[in-house]
KEKE-3310 file (N, C-alpha, C; in steps of 0.2 Angstrom, whole numbers, plus 5000, padded with zeros to 4 digits):
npx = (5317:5308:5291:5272:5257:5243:5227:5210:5202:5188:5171:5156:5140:5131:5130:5134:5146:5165:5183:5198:5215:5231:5245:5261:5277:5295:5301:5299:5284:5278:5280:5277:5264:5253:5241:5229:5223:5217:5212:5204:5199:5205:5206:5215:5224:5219:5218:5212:5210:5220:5232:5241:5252:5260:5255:5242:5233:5220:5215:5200:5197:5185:5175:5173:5168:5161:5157:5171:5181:5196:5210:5220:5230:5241:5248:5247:5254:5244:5237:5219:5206:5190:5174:5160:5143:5145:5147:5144:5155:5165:5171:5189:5205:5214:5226:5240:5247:5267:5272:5281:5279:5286:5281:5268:5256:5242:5226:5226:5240:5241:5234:5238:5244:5257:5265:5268:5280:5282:5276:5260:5256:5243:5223:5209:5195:5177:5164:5146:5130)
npy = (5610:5620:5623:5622:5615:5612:5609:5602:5604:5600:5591:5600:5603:5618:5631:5625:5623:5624:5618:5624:5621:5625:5620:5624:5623:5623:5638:5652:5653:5664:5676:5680:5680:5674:5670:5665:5660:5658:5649:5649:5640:5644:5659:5670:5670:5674:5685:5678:5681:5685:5684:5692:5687:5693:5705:5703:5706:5704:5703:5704:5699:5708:5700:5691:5695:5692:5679:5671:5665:5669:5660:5656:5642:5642:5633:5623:5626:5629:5638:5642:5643:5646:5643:5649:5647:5642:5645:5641:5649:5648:5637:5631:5630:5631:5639:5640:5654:5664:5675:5690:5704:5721:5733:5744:5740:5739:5733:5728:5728:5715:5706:5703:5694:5694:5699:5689:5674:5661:5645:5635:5618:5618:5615:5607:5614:5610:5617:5612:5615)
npz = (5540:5530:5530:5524:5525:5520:5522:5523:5513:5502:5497:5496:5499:5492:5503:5515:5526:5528:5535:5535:5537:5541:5544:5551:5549:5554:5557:5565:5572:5580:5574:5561:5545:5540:5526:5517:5503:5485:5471:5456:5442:5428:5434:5440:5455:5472:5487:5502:5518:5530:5544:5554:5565:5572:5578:5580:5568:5559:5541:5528:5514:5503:5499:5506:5517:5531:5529:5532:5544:5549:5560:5574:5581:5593:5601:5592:5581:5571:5557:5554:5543:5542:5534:5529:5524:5511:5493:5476:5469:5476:5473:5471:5473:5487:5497:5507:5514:5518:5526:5532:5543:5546:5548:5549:5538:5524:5520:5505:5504:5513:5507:5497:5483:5479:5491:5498:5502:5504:5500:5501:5497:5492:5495:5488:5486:5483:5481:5477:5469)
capx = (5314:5302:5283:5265:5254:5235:5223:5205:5195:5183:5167:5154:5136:5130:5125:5138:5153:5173:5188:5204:5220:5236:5250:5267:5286:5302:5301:5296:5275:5275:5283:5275:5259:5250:5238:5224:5223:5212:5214:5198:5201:5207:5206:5220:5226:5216:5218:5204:5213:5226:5233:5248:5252:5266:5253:5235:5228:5215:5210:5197:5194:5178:5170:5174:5169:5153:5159:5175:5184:5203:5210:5228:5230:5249:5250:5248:5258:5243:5230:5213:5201:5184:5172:5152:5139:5149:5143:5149:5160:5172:5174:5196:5213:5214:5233:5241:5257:5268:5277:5281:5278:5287:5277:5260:5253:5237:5223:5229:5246:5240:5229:5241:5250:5265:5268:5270:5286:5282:5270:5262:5254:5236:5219:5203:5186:5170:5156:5140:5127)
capy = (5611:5624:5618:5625:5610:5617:5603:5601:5604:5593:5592:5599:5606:5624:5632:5621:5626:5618:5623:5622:5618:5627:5619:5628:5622:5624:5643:5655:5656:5671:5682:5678:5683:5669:5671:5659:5664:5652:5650:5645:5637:5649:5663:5672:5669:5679:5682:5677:5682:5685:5684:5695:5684:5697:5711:5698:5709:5701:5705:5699:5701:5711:5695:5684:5695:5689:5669:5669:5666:5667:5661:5651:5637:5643:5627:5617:5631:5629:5643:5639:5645:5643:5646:5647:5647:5642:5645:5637:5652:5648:5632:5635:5626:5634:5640:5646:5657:5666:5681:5695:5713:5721:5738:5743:5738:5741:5729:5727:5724:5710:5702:5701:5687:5696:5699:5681:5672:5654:5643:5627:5612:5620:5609:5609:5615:5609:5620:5609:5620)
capz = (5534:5531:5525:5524:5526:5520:5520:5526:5508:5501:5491:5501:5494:5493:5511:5521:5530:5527:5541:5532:5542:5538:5550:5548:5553:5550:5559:5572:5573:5581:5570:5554:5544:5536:5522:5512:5494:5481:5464:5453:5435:5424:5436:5446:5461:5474:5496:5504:5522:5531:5552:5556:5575:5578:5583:5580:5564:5555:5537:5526:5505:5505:5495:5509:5523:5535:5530:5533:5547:5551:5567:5575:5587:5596:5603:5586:5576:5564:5555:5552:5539:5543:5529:5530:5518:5504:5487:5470:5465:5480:5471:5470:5477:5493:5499:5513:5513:5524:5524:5537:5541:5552:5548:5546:5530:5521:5518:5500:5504:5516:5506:5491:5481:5477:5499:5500:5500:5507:5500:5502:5491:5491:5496:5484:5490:5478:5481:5472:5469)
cpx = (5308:5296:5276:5262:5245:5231:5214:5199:5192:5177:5162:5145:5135:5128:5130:5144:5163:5178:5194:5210:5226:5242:5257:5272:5291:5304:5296:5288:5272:5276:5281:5267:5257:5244:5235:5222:5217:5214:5209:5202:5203:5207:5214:5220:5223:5221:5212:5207:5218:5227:5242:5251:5258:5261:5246:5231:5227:5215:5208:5195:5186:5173:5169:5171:5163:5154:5163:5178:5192:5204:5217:5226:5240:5252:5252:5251:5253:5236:5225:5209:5193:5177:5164:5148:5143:5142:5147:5154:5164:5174:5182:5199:5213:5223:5234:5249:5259:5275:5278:5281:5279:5285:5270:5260:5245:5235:5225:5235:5244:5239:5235:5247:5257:5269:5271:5277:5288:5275:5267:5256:5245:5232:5213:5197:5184:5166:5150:5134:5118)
cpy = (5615:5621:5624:5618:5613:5609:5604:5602:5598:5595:5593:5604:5614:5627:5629:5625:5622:5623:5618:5622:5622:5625:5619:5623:5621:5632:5646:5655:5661:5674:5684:5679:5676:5671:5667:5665:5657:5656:5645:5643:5642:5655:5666:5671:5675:5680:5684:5679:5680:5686:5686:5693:5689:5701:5708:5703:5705:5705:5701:5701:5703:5704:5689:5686:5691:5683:5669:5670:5664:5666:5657:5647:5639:5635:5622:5623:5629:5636:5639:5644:5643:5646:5644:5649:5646:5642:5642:5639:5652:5642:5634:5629:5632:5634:5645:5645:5659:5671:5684:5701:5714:5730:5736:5743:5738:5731:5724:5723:5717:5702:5701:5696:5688:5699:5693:5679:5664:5652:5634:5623:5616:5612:5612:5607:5615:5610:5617:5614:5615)
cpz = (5535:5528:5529:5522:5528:5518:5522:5521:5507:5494:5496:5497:5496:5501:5516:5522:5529:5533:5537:5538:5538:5543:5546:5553:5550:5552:5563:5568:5574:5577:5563:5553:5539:5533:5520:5506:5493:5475:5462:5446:5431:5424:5440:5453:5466:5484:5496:5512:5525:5542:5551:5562:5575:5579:5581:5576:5560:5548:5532:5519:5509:5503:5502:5516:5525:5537:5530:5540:5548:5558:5569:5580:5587:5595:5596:5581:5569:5565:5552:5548:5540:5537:5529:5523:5511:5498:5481:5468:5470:5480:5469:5473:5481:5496:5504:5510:5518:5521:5532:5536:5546:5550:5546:5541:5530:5520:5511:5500:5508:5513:5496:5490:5481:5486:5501:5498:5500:5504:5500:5498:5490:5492:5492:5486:5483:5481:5477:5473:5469)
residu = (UNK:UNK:UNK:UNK:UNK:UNK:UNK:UNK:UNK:UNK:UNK:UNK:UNK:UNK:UNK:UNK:UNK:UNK:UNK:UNK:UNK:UNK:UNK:UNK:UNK:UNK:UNK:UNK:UNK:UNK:UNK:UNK:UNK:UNK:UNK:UNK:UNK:UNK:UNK:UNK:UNK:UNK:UNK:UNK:UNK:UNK:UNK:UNK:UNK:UNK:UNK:UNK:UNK:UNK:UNK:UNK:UNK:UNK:UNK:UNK:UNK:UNK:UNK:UNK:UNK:UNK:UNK:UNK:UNK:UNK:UNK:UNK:UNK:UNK:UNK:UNK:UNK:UNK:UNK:UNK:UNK:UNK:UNK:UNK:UNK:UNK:UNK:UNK:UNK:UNK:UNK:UNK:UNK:UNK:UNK:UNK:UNK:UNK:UNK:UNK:UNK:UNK:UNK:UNK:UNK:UNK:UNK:UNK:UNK:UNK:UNK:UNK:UNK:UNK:UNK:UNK:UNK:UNK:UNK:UNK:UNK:UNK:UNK:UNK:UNK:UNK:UNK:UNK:UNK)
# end
């Protein structure tokens, strides 16, 4: 059975730090490109980064770059999100997806919703201000 298993939000105040947890199974790890998106209340669905493990590109929403870190654990087939200085407006449900690319692609396409094809329960970060 395939599954995206995104967890590690919470309620955390302005200026603090959260590492989300994305652990995949049910398919190969290397070969796939895993993605974190967010969705605020009444807004669209955005990506906030993305990890290609078949050739290890990195990219990152420009809104996200400085605080965000994307990164994998092989051995535990999970991606992590690492997110610093939060501020209120990255209050959202947090989701990871998973696609593949077996060409180079653009930032855009990376970072976009409609690339994705897998997705998983999303976990909700509270920014308090």
């Amino acid at each position: 059975e395939v599954q995206l298993q995104a967890s590690g939000g919470g309620l955390v105040e302005a200026g603090g730090s959260l590492r989300l947890s994305c652990a995949v199974s049910g398919f190969s790890f290397d070969e796939i490109a895993i993605g974190w998106f967010r969705q605020a209340p009444g807004k669209e669905r955005e990506g906030v980064a993305c990890i290609n493990n078949s050739d290890g590109k990195i990219y990152y929403a420009d809104s996200m770059k400085g605080r965000a870190t994307i990164s994998r654990d092989n051995a535990k087939n999970t991606v992590y999100l690492q997110i610093e200085s939060l501020k209120p407006e990255d209050t959202a449900v947090y989701y990871c997806a998973r696609t593949e690319f077996n060409i180079p692609i653009s930032k855009m396409t990376a970072l976009a919703v409609d690339t994705y094809y897998e997705w998983g329960q999303g976990t909700q970060v509270t920014v308090s201000s």
